[in-house]
N, C-alpha and C positions, 0 to 999 in steps of 0.2 A: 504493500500500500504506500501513496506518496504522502506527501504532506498535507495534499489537498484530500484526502480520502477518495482520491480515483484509484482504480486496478487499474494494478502496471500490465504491460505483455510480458511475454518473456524477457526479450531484449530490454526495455525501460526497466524490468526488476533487475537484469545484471545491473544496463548502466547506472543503475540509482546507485546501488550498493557499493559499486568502483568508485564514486563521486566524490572527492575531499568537500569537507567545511571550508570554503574559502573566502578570504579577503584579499582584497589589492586584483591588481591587473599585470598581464605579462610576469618578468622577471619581478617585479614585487609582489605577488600573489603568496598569499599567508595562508596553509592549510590548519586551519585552527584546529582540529579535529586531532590531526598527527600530533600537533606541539600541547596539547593537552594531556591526550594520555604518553605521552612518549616521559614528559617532565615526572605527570604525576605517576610513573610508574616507577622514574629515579626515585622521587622523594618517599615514596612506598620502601625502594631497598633499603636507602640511607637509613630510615626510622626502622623497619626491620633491624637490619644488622647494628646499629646502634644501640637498642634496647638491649638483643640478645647477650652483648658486647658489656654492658652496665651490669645485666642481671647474672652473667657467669659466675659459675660457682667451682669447684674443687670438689665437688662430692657428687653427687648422682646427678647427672644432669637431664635438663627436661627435651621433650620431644623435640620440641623446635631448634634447643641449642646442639642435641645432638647435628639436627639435620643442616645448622649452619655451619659446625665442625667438620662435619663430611664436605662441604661442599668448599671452605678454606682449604682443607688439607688436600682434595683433589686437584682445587689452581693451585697450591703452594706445590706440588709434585712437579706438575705438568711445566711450573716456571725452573724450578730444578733442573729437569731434566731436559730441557728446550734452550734455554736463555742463557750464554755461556759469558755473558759480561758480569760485570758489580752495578748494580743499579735497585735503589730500595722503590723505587717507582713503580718497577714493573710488575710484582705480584699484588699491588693492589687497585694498579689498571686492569690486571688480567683479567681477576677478580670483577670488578665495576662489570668490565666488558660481558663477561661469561653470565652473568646474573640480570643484566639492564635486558640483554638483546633476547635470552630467554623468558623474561616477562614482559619484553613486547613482542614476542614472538606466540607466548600463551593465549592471548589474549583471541588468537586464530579457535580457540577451546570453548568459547563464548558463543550460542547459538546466533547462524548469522543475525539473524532478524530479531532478538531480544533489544537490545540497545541501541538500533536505529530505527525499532518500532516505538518504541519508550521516547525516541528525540521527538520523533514527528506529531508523536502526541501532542509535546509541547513547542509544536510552532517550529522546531529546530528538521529543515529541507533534506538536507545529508548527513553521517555519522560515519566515518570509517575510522572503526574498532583498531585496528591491529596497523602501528606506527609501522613497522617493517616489510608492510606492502607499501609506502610508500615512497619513493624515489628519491625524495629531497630527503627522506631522515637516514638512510641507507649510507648516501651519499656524503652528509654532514661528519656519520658517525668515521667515514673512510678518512672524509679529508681531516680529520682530529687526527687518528694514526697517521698519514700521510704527514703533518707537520711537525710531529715527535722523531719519523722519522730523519727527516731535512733535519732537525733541530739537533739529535744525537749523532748524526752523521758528522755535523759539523763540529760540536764540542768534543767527541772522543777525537775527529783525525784531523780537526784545523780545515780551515778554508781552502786551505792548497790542499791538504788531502784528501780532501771531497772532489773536487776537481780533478785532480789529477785519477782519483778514482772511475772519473765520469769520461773523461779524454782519454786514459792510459790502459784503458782494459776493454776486450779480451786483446786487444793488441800492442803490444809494447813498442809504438813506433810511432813517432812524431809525424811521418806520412799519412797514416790511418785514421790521425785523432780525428775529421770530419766523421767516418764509420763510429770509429768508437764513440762514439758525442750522442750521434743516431740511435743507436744501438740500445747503451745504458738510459739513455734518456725516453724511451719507450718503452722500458724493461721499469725503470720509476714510476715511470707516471700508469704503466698499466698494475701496479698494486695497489691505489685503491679502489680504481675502476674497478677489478676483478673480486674485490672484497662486498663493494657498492651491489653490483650487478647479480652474482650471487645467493647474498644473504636476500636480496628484492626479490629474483627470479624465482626459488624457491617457495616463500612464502605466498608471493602471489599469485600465483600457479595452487599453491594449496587451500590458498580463501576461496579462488574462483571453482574448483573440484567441489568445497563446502559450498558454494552459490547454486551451482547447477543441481547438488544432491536437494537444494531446500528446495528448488522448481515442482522434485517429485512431488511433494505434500500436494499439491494444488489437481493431481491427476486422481484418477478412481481409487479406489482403497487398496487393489493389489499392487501397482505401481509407487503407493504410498509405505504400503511396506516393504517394497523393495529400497524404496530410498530409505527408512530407518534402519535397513539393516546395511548396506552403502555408508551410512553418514557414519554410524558405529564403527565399521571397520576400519573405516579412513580415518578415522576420529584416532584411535588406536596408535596405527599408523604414522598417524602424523607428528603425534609426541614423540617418537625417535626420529621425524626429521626437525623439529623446532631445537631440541633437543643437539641435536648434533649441527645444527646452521650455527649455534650459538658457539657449540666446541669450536668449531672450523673457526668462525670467527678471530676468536679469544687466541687461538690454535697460532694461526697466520700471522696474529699482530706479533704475537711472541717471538717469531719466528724475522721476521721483518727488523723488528726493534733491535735482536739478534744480530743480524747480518749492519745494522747500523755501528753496532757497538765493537763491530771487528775492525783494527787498523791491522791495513797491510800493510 
């Protein structure tokens, strides 16, 4: 249903649901919808792990802190064994990263039509749920890694040795530097592109699978329950790919940040 309480066709129910909250026009266009829950699902972690963080104890600990121990100890591993510099930043980027992109990645968990039937109730046109299908927040969270990168490249090897990194390799020869310049310099710039593009691709590819299964409801009762048994298994499903976009994520940046903090 839209806002106006017309029935949508098929098409106008996907395009509703793809539709950001937006303000502004062109290149200033502001998907409010994305930056609300994207934020308030940061400020969700921060007071999560904050609390758990105050309330720790040394004696029998409770469900929750167990389950925010497990999930410490899992990025403190994964930065171990990944991250071959000194750097006290990185395991609670890791962290941030592995926990933020997973609960805007859950949020795909959320029946589509609950919370953009609830907006339109009140007057509110479009609602899209799940920040990680959208392309500007993808994109933001790339180009954040992207300038840590630039930034530690340059502190651990000096200005001349970021450079000479970008002009001197794979080929060691003052002739080549045009190649080499080309080369690294598209091998850069395509890490956060490939982080962006990904972590989008995925998820919105798995809301749109959840748009087309909710279509079933609206057909005869056996079709209808063919989509609840569809939407269940995909449902399933989909927590080990939200699950693992997030891995991969957190995975890559570590990895990246990694390969910054090497001088040769």
């Amino acid at each position: 249903m839209a806002a106006t309480g017309e029935a949508l066709t098929p098409q106008g129910y996907i395009q509703h649901h793809l539709t950001n909250l937006s303000v502004g026009e062109g290149f200033w266009t502001w998907h409010i919808d994305s930056l609300l829950f994207s934020v308030g699902l940061g400020v969700l972690f921060l007071w999560i792990f904050r609390s758990v963080g105050k309330k720790a104890t040394t004696g029998v600990p409770g469900k929750l802190q167990c389950f925010v121990e497990m999930i410490v100890e899992f990025v403190d591993n994964s930065v171990k064994e990944t991250f071959h510099g000194r750097n006290a930043l990185i395991a609670p980027l890791a962290l941030t990263i592995f926990v933020w992109v997973f609960m805007m990645n859950f949020m795909d968990m959320v029946p589509v039509d609950w919370l953009p039937h609830t907006a339109a109730m009140l007057g509110v046109p479009y609602l899209k749920v799940v920040p990680t299908t959208d392309l500007n927040i993808t994109f933001s969270l790339a180009l954040g890694v992207f300038l840590l990168i630039i930034y530690y490249s340059i502190k651990v090897k000096g200005v001349s040795g970021f450079v000479k990194e970008l002009t001197l390799q794979p080929f060691n020869h003052w002739a080549m530097i045009p190649v080499n310049l080309l080369l690294e310099s598209v091998t850069l710039i395509a890490k956060p592109i490939s982080l962006a593009l990904r972590l989008f691709g995925n998820l919105y590819a798995g809301e749109l699978i959840f748009i087309l299964i909710a279509l079933m409801y609206g057909a005869n009762w056996l079709i209808a329950s063919l989509g609840v048994t569809l939407q269940l298994g995909w449902l399933i499903f989909h927590i080990l790919v939200i699950t693992l976009q997030a891995f991969i994520f957190m995975m890559l940046t570590i990895v990246y940040l990694s390969m910054a903090h090497e001088d040769h």
